[in-house]
C-alpha atoms as an extended CHARMM CRD file, in Angstrom:
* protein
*
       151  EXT
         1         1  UNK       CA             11.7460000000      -15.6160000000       33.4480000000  PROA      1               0.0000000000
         2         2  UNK       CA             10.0050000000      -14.2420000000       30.6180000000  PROA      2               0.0000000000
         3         3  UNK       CA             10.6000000000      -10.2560000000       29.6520000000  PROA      3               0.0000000000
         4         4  UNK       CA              6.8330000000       -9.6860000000       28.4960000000  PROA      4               0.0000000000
         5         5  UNK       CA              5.5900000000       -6.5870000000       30.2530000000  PROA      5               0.0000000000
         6         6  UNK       CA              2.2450000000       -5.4450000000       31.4340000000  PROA      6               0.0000000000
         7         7  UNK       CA              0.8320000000       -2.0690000000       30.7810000000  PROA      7               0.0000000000
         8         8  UNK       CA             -2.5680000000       -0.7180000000       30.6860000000  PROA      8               0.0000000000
         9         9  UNK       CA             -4.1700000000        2.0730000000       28.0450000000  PROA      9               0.0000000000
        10        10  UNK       CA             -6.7570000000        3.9850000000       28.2580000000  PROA      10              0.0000000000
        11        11  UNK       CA             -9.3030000000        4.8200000000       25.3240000000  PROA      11              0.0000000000
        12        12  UNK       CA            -12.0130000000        6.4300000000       24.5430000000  PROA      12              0.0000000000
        13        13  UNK       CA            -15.4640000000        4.2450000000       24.2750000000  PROA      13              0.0000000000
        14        14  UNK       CA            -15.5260000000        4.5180000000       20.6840000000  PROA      14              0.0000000000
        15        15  UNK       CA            -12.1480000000        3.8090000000       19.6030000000  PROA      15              0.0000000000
        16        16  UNK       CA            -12.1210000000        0.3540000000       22.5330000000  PROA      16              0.0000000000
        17        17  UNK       CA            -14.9800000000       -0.3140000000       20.5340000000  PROA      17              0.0000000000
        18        18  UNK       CA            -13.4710000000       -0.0040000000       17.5060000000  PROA      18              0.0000000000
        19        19  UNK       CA            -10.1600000000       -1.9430000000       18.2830000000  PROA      19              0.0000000000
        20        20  UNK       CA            -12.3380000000       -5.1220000000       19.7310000000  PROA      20              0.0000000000
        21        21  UNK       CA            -14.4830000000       -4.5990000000       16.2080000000  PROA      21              0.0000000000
        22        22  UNK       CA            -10.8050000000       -5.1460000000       14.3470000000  PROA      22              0.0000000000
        23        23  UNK       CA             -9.8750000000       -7.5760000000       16.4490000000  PROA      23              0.0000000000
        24        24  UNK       CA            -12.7010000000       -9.7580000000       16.4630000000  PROA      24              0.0000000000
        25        25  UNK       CA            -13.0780000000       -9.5800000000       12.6780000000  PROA      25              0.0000000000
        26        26  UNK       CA             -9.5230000000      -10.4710000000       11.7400000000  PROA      26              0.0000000000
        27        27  UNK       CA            -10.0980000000      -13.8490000000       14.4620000000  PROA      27              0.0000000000
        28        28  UNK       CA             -7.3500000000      -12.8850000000       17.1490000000  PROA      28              0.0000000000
        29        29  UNK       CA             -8.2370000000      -14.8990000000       20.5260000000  PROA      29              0.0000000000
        30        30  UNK       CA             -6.8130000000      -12.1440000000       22.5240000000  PROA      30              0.0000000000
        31        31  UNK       CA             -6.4090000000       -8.2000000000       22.6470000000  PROA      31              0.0000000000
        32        32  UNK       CA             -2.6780000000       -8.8450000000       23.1000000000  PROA      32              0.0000000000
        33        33  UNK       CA             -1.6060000000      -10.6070000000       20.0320000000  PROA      33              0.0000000000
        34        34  UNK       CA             -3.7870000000       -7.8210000000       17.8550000000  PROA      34              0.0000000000
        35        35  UNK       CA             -1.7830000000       -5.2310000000       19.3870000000  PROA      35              0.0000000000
        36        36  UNK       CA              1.6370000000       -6.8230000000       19.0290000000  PROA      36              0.0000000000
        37        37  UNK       CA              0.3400000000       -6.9610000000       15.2370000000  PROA      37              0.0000000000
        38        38  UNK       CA             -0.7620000000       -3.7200000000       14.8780000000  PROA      38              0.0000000000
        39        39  UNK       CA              2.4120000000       -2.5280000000       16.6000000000  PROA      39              0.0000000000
        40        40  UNK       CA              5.1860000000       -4.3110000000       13.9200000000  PROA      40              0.0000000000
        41        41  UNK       CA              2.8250000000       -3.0960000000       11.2530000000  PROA      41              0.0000000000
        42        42  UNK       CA              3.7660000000        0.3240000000       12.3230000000  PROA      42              0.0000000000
        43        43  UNK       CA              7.7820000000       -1.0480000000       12.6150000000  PROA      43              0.0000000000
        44        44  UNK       CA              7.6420000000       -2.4520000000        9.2490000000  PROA      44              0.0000000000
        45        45  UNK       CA              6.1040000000        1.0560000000        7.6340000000  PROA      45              0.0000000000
        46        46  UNK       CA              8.5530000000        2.8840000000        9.8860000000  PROA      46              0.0000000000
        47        47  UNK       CA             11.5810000000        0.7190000000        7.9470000000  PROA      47              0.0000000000
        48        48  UNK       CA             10.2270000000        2.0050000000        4.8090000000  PROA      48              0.0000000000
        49        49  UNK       CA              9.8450000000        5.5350000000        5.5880000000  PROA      49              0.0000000000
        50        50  UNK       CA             13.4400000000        5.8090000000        6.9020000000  PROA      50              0.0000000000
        51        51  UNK       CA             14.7830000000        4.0100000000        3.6700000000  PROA      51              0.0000000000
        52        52  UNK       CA             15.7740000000        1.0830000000        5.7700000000  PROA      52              0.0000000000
        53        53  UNK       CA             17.0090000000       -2.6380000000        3.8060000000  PROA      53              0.0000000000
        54        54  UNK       CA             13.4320000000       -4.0060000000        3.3550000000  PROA      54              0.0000000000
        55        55  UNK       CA             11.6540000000       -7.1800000000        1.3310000000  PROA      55              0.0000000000
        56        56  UNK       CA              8.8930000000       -6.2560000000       -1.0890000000  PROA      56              0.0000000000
        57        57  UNK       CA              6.8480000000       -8.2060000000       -3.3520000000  PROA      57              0.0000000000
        58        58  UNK       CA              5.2240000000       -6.8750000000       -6.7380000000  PROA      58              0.0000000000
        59        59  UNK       CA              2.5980000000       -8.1810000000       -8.4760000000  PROA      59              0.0000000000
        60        60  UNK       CA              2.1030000000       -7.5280000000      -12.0560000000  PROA      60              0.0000000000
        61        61  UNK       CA             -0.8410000000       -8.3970000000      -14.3290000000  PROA      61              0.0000000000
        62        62  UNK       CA             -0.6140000000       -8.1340000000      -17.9570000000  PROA      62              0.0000000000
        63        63  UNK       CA             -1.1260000000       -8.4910000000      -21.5000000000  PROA      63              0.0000000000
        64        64  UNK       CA              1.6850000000      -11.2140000000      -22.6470000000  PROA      64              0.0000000000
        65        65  UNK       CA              0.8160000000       -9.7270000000      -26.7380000000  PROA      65              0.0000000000
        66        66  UNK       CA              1.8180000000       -6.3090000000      -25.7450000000  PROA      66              0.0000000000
        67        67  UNK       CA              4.7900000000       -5.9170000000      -28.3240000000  PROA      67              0.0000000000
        68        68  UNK       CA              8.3910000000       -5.9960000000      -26.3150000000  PROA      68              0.0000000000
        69        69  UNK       CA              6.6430000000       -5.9440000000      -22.6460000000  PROA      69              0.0000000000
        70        70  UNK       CA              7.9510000000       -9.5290000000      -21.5980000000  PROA      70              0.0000000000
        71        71  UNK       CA             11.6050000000       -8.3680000000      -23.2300000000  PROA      71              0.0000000000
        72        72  UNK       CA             11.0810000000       -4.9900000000      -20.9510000000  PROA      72              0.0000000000
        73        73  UNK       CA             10.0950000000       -6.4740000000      -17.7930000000  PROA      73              0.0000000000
        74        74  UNK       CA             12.8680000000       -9.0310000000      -18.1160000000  PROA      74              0.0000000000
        75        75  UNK       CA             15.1340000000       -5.8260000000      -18.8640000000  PROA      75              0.0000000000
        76        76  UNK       CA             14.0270000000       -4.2940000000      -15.4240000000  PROA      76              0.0000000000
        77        77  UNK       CA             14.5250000000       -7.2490000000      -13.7740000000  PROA      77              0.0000000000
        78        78  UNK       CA             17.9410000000       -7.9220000000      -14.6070000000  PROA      78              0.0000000000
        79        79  UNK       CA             18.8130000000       -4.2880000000      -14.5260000000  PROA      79              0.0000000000
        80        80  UNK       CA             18.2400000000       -4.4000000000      -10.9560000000  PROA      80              0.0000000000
        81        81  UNK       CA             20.0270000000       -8.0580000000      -10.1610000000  PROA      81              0.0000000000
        82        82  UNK       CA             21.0010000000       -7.1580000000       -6.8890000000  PROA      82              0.0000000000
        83        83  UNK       CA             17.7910000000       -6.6960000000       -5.3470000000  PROA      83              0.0000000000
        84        84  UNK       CA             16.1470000000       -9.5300000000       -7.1110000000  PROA      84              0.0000000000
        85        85  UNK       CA             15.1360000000      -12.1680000000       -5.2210000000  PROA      85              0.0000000000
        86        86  UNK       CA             12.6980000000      -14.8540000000       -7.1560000000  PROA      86              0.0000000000
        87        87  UNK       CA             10.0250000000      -14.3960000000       -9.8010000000  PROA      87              0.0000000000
        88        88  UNK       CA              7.1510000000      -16.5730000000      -10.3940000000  PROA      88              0.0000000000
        89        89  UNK       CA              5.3920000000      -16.3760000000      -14.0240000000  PROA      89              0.0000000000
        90        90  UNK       CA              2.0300000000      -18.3130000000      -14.6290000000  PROA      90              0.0000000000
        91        91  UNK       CA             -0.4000000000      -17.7800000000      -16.8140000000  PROA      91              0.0000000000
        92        92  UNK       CA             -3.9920000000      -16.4910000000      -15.9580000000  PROA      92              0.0000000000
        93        93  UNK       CA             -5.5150000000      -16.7740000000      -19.7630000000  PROA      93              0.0000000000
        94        94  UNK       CA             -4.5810000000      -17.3520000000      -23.4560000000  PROA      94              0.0000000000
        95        95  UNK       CA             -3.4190000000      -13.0050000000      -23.5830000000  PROA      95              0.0000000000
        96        96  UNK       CA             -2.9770000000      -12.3850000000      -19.8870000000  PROA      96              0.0000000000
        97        97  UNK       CA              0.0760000000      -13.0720000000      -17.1610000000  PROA      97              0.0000000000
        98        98  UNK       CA              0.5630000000      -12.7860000000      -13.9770000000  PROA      98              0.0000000000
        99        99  UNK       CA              4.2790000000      -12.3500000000      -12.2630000000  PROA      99              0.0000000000
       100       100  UNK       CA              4.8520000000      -11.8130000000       -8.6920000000  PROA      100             0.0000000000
       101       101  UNK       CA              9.1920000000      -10.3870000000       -7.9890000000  PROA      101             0.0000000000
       102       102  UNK       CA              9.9470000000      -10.8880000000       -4.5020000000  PROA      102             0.0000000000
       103       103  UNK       CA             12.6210000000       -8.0310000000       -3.6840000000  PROA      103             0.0000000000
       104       104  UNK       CA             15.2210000000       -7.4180000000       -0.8860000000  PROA      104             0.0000000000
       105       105  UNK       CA             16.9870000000       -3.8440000000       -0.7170000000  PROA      105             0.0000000000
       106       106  UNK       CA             16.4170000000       -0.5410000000       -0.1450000000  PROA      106             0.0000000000
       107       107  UNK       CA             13.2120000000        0.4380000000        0.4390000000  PROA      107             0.0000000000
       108       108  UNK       CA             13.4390000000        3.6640000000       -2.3320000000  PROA      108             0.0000000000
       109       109  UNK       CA             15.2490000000        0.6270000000       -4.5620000000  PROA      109             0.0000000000
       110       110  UNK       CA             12.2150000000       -1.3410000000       -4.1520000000  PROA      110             0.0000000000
       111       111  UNK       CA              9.6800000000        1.3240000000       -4.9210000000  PROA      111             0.0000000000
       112       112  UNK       CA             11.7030000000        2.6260000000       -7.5500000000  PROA      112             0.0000000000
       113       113  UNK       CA             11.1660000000       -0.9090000000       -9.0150000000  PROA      113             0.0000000000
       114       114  UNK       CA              7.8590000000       -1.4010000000       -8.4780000000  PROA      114             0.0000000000
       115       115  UNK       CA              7.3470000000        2.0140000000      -10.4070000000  PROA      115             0.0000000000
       116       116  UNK       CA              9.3100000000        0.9540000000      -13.4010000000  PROA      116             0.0000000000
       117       117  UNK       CA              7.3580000000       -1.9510000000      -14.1760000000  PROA      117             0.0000000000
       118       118  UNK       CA              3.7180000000       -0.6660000000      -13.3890000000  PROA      118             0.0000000000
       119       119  UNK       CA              4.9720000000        2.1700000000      -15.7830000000  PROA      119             0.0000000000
       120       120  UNK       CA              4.8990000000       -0.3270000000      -18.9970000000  PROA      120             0.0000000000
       121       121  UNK       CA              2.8380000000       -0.2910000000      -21.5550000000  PROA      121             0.0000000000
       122       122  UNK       CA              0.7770000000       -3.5490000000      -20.8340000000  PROA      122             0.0000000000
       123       123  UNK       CA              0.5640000000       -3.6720000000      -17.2440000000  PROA      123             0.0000000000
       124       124  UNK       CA             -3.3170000000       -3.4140000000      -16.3700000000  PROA      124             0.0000000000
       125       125  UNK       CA             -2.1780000000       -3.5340000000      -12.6660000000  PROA      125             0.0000000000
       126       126  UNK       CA              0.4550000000       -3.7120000000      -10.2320000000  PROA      126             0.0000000000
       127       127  UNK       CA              0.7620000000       -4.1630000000       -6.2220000000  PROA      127             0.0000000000
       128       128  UNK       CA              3.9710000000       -3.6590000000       -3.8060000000  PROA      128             0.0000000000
       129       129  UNK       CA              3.5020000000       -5.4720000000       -1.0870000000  PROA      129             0.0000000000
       130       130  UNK       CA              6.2740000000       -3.8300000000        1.6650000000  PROA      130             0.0000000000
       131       131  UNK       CA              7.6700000000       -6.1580000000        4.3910000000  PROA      131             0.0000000000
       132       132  UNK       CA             10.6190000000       -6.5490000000        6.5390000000  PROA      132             0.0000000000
       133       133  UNK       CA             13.7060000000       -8.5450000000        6.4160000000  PROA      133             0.0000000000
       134       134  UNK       CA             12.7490000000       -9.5030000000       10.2990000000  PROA      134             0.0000000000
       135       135  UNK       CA             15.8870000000       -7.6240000000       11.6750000000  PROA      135             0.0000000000
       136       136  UNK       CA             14.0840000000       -5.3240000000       13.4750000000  PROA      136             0.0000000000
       137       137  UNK       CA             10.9300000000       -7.1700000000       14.2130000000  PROA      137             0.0000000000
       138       138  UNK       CA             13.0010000000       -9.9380000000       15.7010000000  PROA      138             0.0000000000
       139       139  UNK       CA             13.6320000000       -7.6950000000       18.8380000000  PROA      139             0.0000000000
       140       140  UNK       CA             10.0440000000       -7.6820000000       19.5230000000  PROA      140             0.0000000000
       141       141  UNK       CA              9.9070000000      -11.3800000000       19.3720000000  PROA      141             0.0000000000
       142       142  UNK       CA             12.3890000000      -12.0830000000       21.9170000000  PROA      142             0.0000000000
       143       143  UNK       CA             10.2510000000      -11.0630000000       24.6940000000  PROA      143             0.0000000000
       144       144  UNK       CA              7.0960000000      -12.6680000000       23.7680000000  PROA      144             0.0000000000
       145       145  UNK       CA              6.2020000000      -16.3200000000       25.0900000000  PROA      145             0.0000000000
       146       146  UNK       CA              7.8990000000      -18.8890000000       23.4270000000  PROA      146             0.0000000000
       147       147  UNK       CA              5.1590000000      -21.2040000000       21.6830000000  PROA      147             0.0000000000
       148       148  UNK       CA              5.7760000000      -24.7810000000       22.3180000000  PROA      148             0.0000000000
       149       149  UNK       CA              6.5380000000      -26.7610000000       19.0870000000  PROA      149             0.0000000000
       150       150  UNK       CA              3.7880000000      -29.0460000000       17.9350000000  PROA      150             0.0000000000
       151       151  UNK       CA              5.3100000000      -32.8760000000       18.5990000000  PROA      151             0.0000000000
């Protein structure tokens, strides 16, 4: 027996409107799944905010000629080993780099990272992306309906 459970909102005309809008433009086939979403979107901020273990990804673009940056970036990296995860490295032109750092720690660990590098000399521009490590998201998985796999 599956432990999905019904329950029924109510909201105003403009904000229904609004969430169908949303819901429509990001291609969901049903109301349900977009709210599932929306909800461990809100689980996945609320790890962050209480500081919770977390998986982040930066992305850096920058200026490869920028005296010392590569040997600085390389310094933060390994200065924080433990959260480190896997870096990628390609190059976007002849002067410019891009590196994505995929990161798995402490939330304030992973910001604190993030705001090291994007501090540099160098860096035109750099992104956290915060996500979860699944723990907690996993809990809302185990009541939804089991997809059969594709054969």
């Amino acid at each position: 027996m599956s432990d999905l459970v019904r329950a029924t909102f109510s909201l105003d005309k403009h904000l229904h409107d609004q969430f169908e809008r949303l819901a429509d433009e990001r291609g969901y086939r049903n109301r349900s799944e977009f709210l599932r979403d929306l909800l461990r979107q809100h689980l996945v901020e609320e790890e962050w905010e209480k500081d919770q273990e977390a998986l982040g990804t930066i992305t850096l673009v920058y200026d490869h000629h920028q005296r010392q940056l590569s040997a600085k970036l390389m310094d933060a990296q390994h200065d924080h080993h433990d959260i480190v995860l896997a870096t990628t490295h390609v190059h976007l032109s002849h002067d410019l780099c891009a590196e994505t750092i995929m990161l798995r720690g402490k939330a304030s660990a992973i910001r604190t990272m993030a705001d090291t590098l994007r501090k540099q000399k160098g860096v035109l521009h750099a992104t956290l992306s915060m996500s979860s490590t699944g723990k907690a998201l996993k809990l809302s998985l185990a009541g939804a309906v089991k997809r059969p796999h594709a054969q």
